[in-house]
C-alpha positions in Angstrom: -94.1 35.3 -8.1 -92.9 36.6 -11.6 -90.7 34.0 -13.7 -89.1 36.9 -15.4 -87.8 40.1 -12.8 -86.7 42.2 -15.7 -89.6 41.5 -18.0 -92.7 40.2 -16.2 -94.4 40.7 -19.4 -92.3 37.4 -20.7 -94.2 34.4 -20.0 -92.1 31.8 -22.6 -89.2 29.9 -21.1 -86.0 30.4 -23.6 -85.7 28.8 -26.4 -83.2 25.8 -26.6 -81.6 26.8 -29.9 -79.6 29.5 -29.4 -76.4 29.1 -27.4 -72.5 28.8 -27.8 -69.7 27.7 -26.0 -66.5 29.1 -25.2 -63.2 27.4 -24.3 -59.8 28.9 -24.2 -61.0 32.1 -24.1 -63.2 32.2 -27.3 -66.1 30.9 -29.4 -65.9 27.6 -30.9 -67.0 27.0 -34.4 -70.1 25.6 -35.4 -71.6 23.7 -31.9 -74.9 22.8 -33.2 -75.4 20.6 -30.1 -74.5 20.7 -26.5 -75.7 17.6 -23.7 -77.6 18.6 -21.1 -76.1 19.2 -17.8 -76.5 17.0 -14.8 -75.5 16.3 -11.9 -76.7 13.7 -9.3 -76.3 13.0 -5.3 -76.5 9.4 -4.0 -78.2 8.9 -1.1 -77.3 7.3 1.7 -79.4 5.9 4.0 -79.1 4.9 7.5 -80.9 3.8 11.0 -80.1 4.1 14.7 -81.2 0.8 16.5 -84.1 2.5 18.6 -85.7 4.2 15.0 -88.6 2.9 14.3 -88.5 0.9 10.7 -88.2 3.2 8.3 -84.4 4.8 7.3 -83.4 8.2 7.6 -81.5 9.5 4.4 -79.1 12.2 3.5 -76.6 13.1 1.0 -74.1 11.4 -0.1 -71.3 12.2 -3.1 -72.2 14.4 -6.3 -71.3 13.2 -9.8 -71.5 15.2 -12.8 -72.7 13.6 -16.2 -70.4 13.7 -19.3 -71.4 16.5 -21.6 -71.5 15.9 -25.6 -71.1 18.5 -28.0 -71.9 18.3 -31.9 -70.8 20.1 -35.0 -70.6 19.6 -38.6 -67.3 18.6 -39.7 -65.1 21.6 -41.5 -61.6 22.4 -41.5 -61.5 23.4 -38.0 -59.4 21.2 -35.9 -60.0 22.1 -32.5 -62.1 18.9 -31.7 -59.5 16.9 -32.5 -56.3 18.8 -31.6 -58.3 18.5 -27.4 -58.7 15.2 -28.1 -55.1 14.2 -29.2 -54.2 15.7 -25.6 -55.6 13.1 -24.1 -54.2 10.2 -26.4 -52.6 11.1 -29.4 -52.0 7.9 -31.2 -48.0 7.4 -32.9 -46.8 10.6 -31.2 -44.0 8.7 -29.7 -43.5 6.6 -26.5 -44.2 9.2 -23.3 -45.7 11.5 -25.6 -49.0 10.0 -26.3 -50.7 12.6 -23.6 -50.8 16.0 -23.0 -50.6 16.0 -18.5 -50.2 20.0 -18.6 -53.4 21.6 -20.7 -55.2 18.3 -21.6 -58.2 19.6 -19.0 -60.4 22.7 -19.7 -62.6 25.5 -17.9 -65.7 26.2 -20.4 -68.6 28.3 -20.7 -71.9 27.7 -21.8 -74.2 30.6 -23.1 -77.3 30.7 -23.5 -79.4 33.8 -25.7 -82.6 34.3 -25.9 -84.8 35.3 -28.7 -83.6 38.3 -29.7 -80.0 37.1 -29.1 -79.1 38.4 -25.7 -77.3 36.6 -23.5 -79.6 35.2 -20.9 -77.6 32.3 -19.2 -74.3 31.2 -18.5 -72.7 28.1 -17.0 -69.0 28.0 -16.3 -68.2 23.5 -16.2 -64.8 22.9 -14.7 -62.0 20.7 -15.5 -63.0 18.9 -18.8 -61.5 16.5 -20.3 -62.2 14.7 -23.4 -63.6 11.0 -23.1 -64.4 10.1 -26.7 -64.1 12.0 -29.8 -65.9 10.8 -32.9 -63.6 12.4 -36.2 -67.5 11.9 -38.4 -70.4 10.3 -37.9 -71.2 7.2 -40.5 -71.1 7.7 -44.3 -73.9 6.9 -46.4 -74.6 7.6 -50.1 -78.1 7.7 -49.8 -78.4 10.1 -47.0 -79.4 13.4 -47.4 -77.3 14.5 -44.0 -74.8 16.6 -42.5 -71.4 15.1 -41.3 -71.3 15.4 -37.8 -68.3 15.1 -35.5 -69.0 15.0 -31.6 -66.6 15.1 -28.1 -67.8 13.6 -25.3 -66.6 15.9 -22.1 -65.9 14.6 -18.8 -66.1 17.5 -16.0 -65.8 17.8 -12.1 -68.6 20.2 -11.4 -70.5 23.4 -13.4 -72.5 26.2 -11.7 -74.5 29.0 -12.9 -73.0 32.3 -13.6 -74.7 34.8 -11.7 -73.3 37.4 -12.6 -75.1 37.5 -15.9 -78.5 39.1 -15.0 -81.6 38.7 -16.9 -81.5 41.3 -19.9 -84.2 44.0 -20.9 -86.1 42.5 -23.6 -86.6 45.1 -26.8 -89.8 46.0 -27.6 -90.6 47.4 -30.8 -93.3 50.4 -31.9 -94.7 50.9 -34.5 -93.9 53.6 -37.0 
């Protein structure tokens, strides 16, 4: 069976380094790094009396794995303005979180070489666990700032909807 249905010339998997994410309805700035996404099933394992000695096994609950996300740090304060939903420290007793919007829907793309979009994951209900404003400073680096969220979620799937794109091909002249 062909990896690729569109292109069955395409042998490559993508790439891993180009992609964006989208909350709130558009782009956010600079993601240079996105978490992979996982999820894992326990197992849960059981016996009647007459089995012989071996268990049977079958699913149990899913979890989902917090996603991070990286940037370089610029005047863009949407990192930090989801993060102050969750706790916004001296906003005023009662006021410290933001119950109504402090959860998300996202979207992950993914492009392939030529910068179509390939993949997309929707992740559900995200929240922000940790927020780290920049990363350690050092005057004898040679390094870009980074600032990083660390996103809780309840589940992601696959957008099927986005179908594999017809690759260009280019002749020559």
């Amino acid at each position: 069976m062909a990896q690729f249905s569109v292109n069955p010339q395409r042998f490559d998997p993508y790439k891993n380094f180009k992609f964006r994410i989208k909350w709130d309805g558009r782009f956010v700035a600079g993601v240079s790094k996105i978490g992979a996404l996982k999820r894992t099933t326990e197992v849960v394992t059981h016996r009647e009396g007459g089995d012989p000695s071996s268990s049977r096994k079958s699913p149990g609950r899913s979890e989902y794995e917090a996603i991070s996300i990286e940037r370089g740090v610029t005047h863009d304060k949407d990192f930090e303005q989801w993060a102050n939903k969750v706790w916004n420290y001296g906003s005023g007793l009662g006021a410290e979180v933001a119950l109504k919007d402090f959860r998300k829907d996202l979207i992950i793309e993914v492009y392939n070489e030529a910068g179509q979009l390939a993949l997309a994951y929707k992740v559900f209900r995200c929240w922000v666990s940790e927020f780290q404003a920049q990363a350690d400073l050092d005057a004898n680096a040679n390094a870009v700032l980074i600032q990083s969220l660390k996103l809780e979620n309840e589940g992601w799937e696959r957008d099927y909807e986005v179908a594999e794109p017809a690759e260009p091909s280019f002749t020559e002249p």
